[in-house]
C-alpha positions in Angstrom: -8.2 6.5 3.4 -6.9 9.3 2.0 -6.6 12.6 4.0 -9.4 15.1 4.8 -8.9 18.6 2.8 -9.9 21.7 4.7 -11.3 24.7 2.6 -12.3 28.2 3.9 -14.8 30.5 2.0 -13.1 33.7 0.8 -14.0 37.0 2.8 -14.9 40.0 1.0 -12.3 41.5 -1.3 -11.4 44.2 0.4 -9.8 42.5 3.0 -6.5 42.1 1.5 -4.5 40.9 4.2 -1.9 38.6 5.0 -4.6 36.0 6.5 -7.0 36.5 3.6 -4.5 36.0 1.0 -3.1 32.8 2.7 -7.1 31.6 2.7 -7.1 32.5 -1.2 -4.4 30.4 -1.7 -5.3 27.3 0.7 -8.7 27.7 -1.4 -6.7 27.5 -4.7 -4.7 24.8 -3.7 -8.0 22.4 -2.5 -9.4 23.0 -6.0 -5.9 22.2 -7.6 -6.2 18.5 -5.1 -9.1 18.3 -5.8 -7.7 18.4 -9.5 -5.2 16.4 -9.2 -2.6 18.4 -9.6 -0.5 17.6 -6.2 2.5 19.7 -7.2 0.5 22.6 -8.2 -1.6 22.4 -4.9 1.5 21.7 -2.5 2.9 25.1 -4.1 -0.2 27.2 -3.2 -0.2 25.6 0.2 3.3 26.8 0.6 2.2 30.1 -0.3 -0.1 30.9 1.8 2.0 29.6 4.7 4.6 31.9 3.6 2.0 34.7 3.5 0.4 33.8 7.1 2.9 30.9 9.1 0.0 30.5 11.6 -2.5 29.5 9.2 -3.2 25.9 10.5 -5.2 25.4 7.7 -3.2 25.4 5.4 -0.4 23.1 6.9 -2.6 20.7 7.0 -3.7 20.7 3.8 -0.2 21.0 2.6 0.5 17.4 4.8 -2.6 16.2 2.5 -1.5 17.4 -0.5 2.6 15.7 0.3 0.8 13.1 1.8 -0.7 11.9 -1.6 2.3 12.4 -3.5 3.8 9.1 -1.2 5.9 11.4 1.0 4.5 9.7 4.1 6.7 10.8 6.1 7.4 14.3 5.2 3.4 14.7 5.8 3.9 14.3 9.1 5.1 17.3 10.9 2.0 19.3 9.1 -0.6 16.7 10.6 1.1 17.2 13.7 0.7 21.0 13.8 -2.7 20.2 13.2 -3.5 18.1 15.9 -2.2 20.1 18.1 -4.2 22.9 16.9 -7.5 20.6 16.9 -7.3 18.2 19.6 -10.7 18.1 19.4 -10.9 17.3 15.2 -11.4 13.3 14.7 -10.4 14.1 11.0 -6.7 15.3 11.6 -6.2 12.7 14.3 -7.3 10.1 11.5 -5.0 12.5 8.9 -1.7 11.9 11.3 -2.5 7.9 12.3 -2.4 7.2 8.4 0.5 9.1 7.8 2.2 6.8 11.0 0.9 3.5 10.1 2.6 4.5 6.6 6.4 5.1 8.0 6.2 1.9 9.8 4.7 3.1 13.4 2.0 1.2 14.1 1.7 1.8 17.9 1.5 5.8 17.3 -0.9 5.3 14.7 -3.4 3.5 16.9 -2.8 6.0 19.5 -4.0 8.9 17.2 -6.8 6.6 15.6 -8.5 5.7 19.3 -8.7 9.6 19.7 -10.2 10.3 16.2 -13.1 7.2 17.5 -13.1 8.9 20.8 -14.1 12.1 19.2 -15.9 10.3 16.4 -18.1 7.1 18.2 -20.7 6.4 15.3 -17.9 6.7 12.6 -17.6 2.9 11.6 -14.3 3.4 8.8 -12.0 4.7 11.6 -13.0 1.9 14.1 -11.9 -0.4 10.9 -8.8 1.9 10.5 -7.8 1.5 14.3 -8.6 -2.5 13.6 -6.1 -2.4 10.9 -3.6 -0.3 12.7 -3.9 -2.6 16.0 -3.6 -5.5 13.8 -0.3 -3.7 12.6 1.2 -3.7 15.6 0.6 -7.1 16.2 -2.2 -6.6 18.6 -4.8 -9.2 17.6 -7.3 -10.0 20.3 -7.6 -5.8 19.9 -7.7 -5.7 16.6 -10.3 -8.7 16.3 -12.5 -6.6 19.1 -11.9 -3.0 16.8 -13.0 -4.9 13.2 -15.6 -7.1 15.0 -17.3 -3.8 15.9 -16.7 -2.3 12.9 -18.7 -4.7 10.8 -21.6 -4.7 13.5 -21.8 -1.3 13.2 -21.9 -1.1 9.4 -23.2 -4.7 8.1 -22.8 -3.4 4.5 -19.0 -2.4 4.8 -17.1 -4.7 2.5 -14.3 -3.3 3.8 -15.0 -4.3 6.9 -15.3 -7.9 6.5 -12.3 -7.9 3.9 -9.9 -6.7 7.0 -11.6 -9.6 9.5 -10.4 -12.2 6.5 -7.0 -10.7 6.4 -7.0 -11.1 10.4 -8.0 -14.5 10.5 -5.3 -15.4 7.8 -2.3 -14.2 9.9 -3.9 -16.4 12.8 -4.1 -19.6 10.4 -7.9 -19.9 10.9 -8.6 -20.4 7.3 -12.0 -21.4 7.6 -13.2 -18.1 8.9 -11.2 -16.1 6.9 -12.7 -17.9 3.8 -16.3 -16.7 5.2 -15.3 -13.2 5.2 -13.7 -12.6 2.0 -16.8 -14.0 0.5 -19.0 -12.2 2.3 -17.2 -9.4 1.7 -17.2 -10.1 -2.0 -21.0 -10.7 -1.9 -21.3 -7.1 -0.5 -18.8 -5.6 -3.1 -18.1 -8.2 -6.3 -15.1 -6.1 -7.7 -12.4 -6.2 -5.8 -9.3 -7.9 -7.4 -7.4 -7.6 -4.2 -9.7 -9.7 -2.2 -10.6 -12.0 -4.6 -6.4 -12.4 -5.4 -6.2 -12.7 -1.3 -8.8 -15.7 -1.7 -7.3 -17.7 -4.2 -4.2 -17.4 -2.3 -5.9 -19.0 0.6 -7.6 -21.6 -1.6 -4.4 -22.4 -3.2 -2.4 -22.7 0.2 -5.0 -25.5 0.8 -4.5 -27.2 -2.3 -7.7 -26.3 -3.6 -6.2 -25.2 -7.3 -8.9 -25.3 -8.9 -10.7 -22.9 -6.9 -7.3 -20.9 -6.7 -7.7 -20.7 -10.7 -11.5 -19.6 -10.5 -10.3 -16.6 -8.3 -7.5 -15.6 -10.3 -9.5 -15.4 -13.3 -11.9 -13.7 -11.6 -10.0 -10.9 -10.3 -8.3 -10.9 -13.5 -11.3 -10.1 -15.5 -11.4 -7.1 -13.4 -7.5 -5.9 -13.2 -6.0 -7.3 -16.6 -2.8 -5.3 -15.7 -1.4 -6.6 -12.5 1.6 -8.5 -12.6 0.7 -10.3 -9.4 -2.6 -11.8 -10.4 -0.9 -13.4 -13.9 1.9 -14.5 -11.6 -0.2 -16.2 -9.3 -2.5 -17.8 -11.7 0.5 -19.1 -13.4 1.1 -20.2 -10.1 -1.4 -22.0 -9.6 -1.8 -23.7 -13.1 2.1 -24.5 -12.1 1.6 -26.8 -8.9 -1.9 -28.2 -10.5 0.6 -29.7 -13.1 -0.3 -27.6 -16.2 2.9 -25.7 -16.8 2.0 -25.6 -20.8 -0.9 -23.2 -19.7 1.5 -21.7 -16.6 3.6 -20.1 -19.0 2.2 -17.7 -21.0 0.9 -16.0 -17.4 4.2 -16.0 -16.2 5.3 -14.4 -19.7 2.4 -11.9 -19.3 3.4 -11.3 -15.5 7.4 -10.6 -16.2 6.0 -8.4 -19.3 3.7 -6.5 -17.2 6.5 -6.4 -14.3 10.4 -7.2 -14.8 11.3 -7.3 -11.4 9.1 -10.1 -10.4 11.3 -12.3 -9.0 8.5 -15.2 -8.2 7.4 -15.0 -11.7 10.8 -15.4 -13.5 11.3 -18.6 -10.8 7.8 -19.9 -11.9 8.7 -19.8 -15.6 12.0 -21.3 -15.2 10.2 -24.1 -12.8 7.3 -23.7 -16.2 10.2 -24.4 -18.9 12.1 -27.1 -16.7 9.2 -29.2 -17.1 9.0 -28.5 -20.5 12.4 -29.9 -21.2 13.7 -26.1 -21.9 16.4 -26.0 -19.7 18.4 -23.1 -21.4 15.1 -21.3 -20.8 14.7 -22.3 -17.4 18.7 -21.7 -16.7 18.0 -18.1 -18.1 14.8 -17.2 -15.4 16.3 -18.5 -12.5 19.1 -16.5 -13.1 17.4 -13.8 -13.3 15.1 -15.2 -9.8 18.4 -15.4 -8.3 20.0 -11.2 -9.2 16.2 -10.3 -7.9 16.5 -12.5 -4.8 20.1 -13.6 -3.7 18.9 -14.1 -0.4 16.5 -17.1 -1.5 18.0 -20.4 -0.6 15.4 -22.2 -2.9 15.9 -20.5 -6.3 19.5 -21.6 -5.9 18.7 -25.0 -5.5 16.7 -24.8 -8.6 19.5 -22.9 -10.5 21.8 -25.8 -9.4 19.6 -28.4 -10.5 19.4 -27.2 -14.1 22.9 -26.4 -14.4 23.0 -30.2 -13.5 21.1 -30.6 -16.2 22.7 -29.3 -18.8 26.5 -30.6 -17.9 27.4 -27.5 -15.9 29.1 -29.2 -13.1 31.0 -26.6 -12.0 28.6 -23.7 -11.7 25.8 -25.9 -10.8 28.3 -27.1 -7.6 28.7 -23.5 -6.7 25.0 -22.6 -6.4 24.3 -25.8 -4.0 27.1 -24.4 -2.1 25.0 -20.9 -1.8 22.3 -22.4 -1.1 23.5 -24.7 1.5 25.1 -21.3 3.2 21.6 -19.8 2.9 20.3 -22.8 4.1 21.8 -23.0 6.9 21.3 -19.6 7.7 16.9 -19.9 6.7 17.4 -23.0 9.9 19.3 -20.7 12.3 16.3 -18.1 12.4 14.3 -20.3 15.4 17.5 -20.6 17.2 18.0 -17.0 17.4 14.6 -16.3 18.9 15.0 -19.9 21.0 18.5 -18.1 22.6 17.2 -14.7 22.9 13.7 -16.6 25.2 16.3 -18.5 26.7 18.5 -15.5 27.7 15.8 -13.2 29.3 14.6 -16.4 31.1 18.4 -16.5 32.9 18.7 -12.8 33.6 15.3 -12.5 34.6 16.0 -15.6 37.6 19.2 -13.9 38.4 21.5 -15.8 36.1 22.5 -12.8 34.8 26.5 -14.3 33.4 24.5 -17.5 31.9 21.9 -15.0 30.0 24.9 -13.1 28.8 27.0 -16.3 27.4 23.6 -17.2 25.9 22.6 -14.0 24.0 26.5 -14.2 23.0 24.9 -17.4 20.3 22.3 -15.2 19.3 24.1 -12.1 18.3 26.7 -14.9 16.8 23.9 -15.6 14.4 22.8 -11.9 13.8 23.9 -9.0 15.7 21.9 -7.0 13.8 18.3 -8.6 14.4 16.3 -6.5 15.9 14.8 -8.8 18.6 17.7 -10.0 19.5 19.2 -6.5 20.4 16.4 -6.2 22.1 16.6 -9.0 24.4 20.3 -8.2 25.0 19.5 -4.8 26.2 17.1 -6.4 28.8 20.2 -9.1 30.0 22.4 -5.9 30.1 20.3 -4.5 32.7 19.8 -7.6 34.3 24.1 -6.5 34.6 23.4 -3.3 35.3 25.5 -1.8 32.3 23.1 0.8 31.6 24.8 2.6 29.0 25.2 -0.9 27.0 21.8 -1.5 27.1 20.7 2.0 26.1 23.3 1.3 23.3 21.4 -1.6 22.4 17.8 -0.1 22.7 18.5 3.1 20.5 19.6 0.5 17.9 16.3 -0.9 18.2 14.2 2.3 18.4 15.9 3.5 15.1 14.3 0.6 12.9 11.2 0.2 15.8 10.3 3.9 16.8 7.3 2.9 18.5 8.3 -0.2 20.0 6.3 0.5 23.6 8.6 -2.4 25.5 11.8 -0.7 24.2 10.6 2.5 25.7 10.0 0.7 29.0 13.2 -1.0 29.0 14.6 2.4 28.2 12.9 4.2 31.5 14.3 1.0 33.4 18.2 1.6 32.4 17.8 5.8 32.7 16.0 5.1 36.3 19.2 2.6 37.2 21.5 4.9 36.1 19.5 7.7 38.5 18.7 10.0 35.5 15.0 10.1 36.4 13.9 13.0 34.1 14.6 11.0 31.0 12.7 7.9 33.2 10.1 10.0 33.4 10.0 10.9 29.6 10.5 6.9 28.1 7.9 5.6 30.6 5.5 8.6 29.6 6.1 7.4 25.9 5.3 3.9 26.3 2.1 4.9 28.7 1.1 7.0 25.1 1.2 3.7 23.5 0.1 1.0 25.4 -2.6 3.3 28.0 -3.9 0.2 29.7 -0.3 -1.7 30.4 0.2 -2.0 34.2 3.8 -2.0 34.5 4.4 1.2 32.4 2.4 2.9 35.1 4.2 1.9 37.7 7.7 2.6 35.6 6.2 6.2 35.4 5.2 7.0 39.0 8.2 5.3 40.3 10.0 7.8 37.9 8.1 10.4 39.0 8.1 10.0 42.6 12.2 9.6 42.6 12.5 12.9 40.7 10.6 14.5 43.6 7.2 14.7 42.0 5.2 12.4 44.5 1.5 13.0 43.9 1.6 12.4 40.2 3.6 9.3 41.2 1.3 8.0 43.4 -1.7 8.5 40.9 0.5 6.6 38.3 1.3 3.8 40.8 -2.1 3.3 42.1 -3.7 3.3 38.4 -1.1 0.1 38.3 -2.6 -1.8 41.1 -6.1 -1.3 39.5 -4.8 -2.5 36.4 -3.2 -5.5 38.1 -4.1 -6.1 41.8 -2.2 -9.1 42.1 1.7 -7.4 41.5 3.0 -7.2 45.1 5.4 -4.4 43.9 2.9 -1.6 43.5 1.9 -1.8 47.0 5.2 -2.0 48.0 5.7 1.1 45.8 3.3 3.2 47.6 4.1 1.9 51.3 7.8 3.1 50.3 6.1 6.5 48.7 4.3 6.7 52.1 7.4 6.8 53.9 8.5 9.6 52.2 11.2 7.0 50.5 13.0 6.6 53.7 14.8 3.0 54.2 12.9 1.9 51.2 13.5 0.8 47.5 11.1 2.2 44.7 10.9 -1.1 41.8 9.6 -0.2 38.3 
């Protein structure tokens, strides 16, 4: 959804003031969105906030006016002024959780999009927006709840429906994703994306023919898209027509160069034609657009094979054998990292570090893995190493809730409780209804001297989960004023 525009009528004209010129421009710059013309409204906005900085008004509208212009993130700052202007407006709360879910932070945009329901019950798009966001952040027992609702509350939403399919897809339960997209195309016929989305499924099943019915289908409706010719030729490809495959796949690369699956399905097209200068030619080019893919190597190799090019073709098995290897290596890094918090977690805290060692062999960079280092670090207590490790993870993850928690964990072992206090109170934005946050915050809280608010926090904890023995321990040890006790976030 695309942000809310707010416009002010103009006052009489003999007001000429700084605020009434700064409405006269936010009223010139909605017409000029309104328009179209992004540019030419973003300048008005910036007019009038040069003319009155506290018009609130206008900086948002400015964030919608960058915001369409696919600056997601610049939008930001201008939805934030807003919100904090109108806690109470579902519509700039909606504004900021798009602009989030945009720049990759899923958790904060579900945050904002719960308030904007909160403030707006009966609106069934946002509960579908908040179902998309959860779903996002990989919530999907939430998300199912959020879209569920959303479809019972508007039965007619094709929308809706379309976002329970795309649920049900990530969660391999193809049957009931099939059931939605076609009852979401029975509510609303044209949408390519959806009906592109079903084929996909049909074809994962090996249902081509269906796969091809869907294609053409969505076709009909978006001749233009790159994607639908690609996967129609596709399609026709694994059905065992690569005569008709290939003048999608031509149509596909014409309508999009850099389509790297497309060039690999019309070499894979002209291979089985016997054109294997032609099919030497796209995988080439399917292998500058994606060096990374072990598979298109393999297929560059082959035909190179082929056509007597022993030496070349010798040194693309050897990439792809590299990349290979590498593709297999993936489950190992998770299976080490499990393995590692496991061992630290039961005390082995030397075995958890030799085995995260293999993992960050593999990829030091991989975001999980840092991750799960920063937690055996702790384990170690080397604080500063796993801080280290977790602002790495923050920078590509910024509103990762567990990194936030494991953050509070190392600050409140190293005794600086104030920034405790501040990571716990960051991942209790984010995930509200976690127990151990809570009691991460109070115990923060009540070792910085601020005992009542850590005793609320703590005892919302044990209502969240009665059975952790550590939150009554927690409060006995707050109820001895801390004395020969040890608080445990």
């Amino acid at each position: 959804m695309t942000p809310f525009l707010i416009v002010l009528g103009i006052v009489a004209f003999w007001q000429v003031t700084p605020g009434y010129r700064a409405r006269q421009l936010n009223t010139e710059g909605a017409a000029l969105v309104e328009a179209g013309r992004l540019a030419d409204a973003e300048a008005r906005f910036r007019q009038a906030l040069a003319a009155d900085p506290a018009d609130v008004d206008a900086a948002i509208n400015l964030g919608v006016a960058i915001y369409r212009q696919g600056r997601f993130a610049e939008s930001i700052p201008w939805f934030e002024k807003g919100v904090a202007a109108h806690p109470n407006d579902a519509t700039v709360h909606n504004d900021l959780a798009q602009a989030y879910v945009r720049t990759g932070r899923p958790h904060d945009a579900a945050v904002q999009e719960a308030r904007a329901c909160d403030l707006d019950p009966h609106n069934a798009v946002y509960v579908r927006y908040l179902g998309d966001m959860l779903l996002e952040a990989n919530d999907r027992s939430g998300a199912e709840k959020q879209l569920r609702r959303a479809a019972q509350m508007d039965p007619k939403s094709a929308d809706a429906r379309l976002s329970l399919a795309r649920l049900y897809v990530k969660e391999d339960r193809g049957g009931e994703a099939t059931e939605d997209y076609q009852a979401s195309l029975r509510l609303n016929p044209r949408q390519p994306d959806a009906l592109r989305e079903l084929g996909e499924l049909d074809a994962s099943g090996g249902d081509y023919a269906a796969a091809e019915r869907e294609f053409h289908a969505a076709i009909s409706l978006d001749s233009k898209s790159a994607l639908l010719h690609q996967d129609l030729g596709n399609a026709l490809l694994k059905s065992g027509d690569a005569a008709a495959a290939e003048p999608e796949l031509r149509l596909a690369i014409q309508l999009d160069a850099s389509l790297a699956p497309a060039h690999r399905d019309l070499g894979l097209a002209l291979r089985d034609q016997g054109n294997i200068q032609g099919a030497i030619d796209e995988f080439r080019r399917a292998v500058e657009l994606m060096p990374s893919n072990s598979a298109v190597h393999y297929m560059l190799s082959q035909a190179l094979r082929r056509a007597g090019k022993t030496q070349e073709a010798a040194d693309q098995t050897a990439i792809a054998e590299r990349l290979s290897q590498r593709e297999k290596q993936a489950p190992l890094l998770v299976a080490y990292g499990n393995q590692a918090v496991f061992l630290a977690e039961k005390g082995h805290s030397q075995e958890a570090l030799a085995k995260i060692k293999q993992a960050l062999a593999i990829d030091s960079e991989d975001a999980s893995t840092q991750f799960d280092y920063a937690i055996v670090l702790r384990h170690l207590a080397r604080y500063d190493d796993s801080v280290a490790a977790l602002r790495k993870v923050l920078a590509r993850q910024p509103d990762m809730p567990a990194a936030y928690y494991q953050l509070g964990c190392d600050y409140f072992g190293k005794g600086q409780n104030g920034e405790a206090v501040a990571a716990f109170n960051r991942a209790a934005n984010l995930i509200p209804g976690n127990a151990d946050v809570h009691n991460g915050l109070g115990v923060a809280l009540a070792a910085s001297g601020d005992m009542a608010r850590g005793k609320s926090e703590i005892e919302l904890a044990r209502r969240l989960d009665p059975k952790a023995k550590r939150y009554q321990e927690n409060l006995d040890c707050i109820g001895r004023n801390l004395a020969a006790c040890k608080l445990l976030p």
